[in-house]
C-alpha positions as CSV (number, residue, x, y, z in Angstrom):
1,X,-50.8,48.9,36.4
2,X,-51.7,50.0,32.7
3,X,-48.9,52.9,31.4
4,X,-51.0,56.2,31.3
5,X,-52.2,57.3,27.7
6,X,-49.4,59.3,25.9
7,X,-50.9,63.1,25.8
8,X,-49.6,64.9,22.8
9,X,-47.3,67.6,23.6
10,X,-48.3,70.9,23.8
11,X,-46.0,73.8,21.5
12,X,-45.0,75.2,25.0
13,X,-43.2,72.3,26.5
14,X,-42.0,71.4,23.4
15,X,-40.2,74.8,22.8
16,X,-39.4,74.8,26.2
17,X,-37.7,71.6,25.7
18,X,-36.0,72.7,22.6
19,X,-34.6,75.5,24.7
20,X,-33.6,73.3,27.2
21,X,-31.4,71.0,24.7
22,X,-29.8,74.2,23.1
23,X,-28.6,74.8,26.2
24,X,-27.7,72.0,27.8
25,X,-25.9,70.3,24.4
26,X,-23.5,68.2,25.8
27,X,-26.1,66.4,28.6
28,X,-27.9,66.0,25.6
29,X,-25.1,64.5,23.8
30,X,-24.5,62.4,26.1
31,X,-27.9,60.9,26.4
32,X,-27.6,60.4,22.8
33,X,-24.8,58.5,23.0
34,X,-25.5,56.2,26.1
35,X,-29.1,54.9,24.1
36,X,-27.4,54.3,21.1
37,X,-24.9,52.3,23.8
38,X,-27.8,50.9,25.3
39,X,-29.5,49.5,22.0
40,X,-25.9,48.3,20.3
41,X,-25.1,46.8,23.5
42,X,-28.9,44.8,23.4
43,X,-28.2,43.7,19.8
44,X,-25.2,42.4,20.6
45,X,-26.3,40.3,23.8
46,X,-29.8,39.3,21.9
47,X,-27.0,38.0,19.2
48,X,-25.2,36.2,21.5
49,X,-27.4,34.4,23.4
50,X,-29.8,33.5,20.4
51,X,-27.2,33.0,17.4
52,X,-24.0,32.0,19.7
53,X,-21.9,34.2,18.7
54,X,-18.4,36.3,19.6
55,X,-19.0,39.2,21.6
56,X,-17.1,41.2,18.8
57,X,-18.6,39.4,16.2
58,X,-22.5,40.3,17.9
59,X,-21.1,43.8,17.9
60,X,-20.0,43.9,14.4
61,X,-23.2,42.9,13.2
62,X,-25.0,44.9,15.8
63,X,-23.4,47.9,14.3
64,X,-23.8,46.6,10.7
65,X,-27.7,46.0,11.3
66,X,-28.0,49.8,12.9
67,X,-26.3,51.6,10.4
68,X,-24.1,55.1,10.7
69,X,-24.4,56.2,13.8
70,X,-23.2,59.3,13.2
71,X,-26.2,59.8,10.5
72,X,-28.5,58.8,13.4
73,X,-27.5,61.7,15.6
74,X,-27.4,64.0,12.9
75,X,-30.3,63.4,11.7
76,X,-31.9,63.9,15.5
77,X,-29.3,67.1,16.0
78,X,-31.3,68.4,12.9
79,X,-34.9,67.6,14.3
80,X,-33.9,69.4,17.8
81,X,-36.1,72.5,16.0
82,X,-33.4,75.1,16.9
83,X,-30.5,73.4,15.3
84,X,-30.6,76.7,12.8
85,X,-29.7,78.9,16.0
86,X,-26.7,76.6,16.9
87,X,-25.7,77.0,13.1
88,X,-26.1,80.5,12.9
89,X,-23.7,81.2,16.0
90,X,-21.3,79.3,14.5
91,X,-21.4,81.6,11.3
92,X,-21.2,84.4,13.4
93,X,-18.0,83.4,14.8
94,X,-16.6,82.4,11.8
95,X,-17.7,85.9,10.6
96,X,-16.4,87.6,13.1
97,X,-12.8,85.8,12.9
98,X,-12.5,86.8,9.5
99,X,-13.5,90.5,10.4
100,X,-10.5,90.3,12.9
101,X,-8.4,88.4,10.1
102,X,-8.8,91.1,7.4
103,X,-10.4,94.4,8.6
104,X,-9.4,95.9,5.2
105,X,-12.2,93.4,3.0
106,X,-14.9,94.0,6.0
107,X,-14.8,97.8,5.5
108,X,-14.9,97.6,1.8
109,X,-18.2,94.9,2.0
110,X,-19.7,97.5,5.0
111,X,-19.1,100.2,2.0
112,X,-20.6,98.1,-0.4
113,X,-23.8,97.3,1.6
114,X,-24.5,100.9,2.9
115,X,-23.8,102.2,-0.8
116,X,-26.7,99.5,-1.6
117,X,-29.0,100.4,1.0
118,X,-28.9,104.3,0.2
119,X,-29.5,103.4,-3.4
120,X,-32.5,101.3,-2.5
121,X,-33.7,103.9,-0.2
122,X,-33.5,106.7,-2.8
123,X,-34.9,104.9,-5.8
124,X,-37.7,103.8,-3.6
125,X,-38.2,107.2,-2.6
126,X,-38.1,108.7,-6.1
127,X,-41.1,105.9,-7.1
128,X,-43.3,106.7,-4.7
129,X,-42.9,110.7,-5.0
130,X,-43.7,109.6,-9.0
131,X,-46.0,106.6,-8.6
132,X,-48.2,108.3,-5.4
133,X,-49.2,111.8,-6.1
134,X,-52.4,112.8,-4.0
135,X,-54.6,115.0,-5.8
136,X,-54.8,118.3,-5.5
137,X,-58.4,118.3,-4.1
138,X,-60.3,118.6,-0.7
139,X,-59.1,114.9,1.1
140,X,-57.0,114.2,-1.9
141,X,-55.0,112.0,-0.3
142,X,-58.3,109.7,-0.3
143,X,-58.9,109.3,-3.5
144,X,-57.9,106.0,-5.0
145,X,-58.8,106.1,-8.5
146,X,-60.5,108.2,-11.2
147,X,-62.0,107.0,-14.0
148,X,-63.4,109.0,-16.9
149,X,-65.9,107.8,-18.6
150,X,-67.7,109.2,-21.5
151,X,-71.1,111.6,-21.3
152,X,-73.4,111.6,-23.3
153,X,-76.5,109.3,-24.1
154,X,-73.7,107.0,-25.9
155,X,-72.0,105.9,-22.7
156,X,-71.0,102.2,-22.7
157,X,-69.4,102.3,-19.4
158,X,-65.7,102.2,-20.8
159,X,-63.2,104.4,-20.0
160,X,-61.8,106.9,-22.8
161,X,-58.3,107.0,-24.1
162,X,-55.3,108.0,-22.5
163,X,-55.2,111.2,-23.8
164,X,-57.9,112.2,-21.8
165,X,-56.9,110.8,-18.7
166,X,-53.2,112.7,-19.0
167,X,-55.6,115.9,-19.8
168,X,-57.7,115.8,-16.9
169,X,-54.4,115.2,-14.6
170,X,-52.9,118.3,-16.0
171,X,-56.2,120.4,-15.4
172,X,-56.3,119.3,-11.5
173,X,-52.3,120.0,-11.1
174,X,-53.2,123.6,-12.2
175,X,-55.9,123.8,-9.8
């Protein structure tokens, strides 16, 4: 009986796989471990039985022709997709423990970061009370632009100086 076509995986199972393997770390682990077993342990025999060698020696060179194991699994720990969220709760334990180790350098950086927030708050504040006036007019709020450009019969379509743009802003704040 021919094996059935492989059907690519769809983002659902594969997150939901993901999920699953975040969860259940040490069956995963273990899996891990027993098919790197399994494929050491085939080396070896294959070496054996073809090249007539030790058992030990098979396994020696079965490990040699492998490589690391250890950069095997972590490079598939890293492709798991959520290895980020295993990271990042091991941060936040460490953060926490050194929280509870020195409470006196956590309240001086919570300082530090809520004196930089209300900074940031307040100088973005001030710009856009400078930087987005509405104009005093019927829908002001509306407007997006003005552009003054010069009367007359001589009118090349540019705008005029600054001048007259800071003049014409004064006239409408008076209105």
């Amino acid at each position: 009986m021919p094996a059935a076509p492989a059907r690519p995986m769809s983002w659902l199972h594969g997150a939901g796989a993901r999920l699953r393997l975040l969860f259940a770390r040490r069956t995963a682990e273990s899996r891990m471990n027993d098919e790197f077993r399994f494929h050491i342990e085939m080396e070896a025999s294959r070496l054996v039985r073809e090249r007539g060698l030790a058992p030990d020696e098979a396994r020696r060179q079965s490990l040699a022709a492998f490589g690391g194991l250890e950069n095997h699994k972590e490079a598939l720990r890293s492709d798991r997709g959520f290895a980020w969220l295993a990271g990042m709760s091991l941060d936040l334990k460490l953060g926490f423990r050194m929280m509870k180790k020195s409470p006196g350098l956590t309240v001086i950086g919570v300082l530090g970061m809520a004196v930089a927030v209300a900074i940031g708050a307040v100088s973005f504040g001030v710009i856009y009370n400078v930087a987005a006036t509405s104009v005093p007019l019927d829908q002001g709020a509306r407007i997006v632009a003005i552009q003054n450009l010069k009367a007359g019969s001589n009118n090349d379509g540019l705008p005029t100086n600054l001048h007259d743009l800071a003049t014409s802003r004064q006239r409408l704040r008076g209105v």
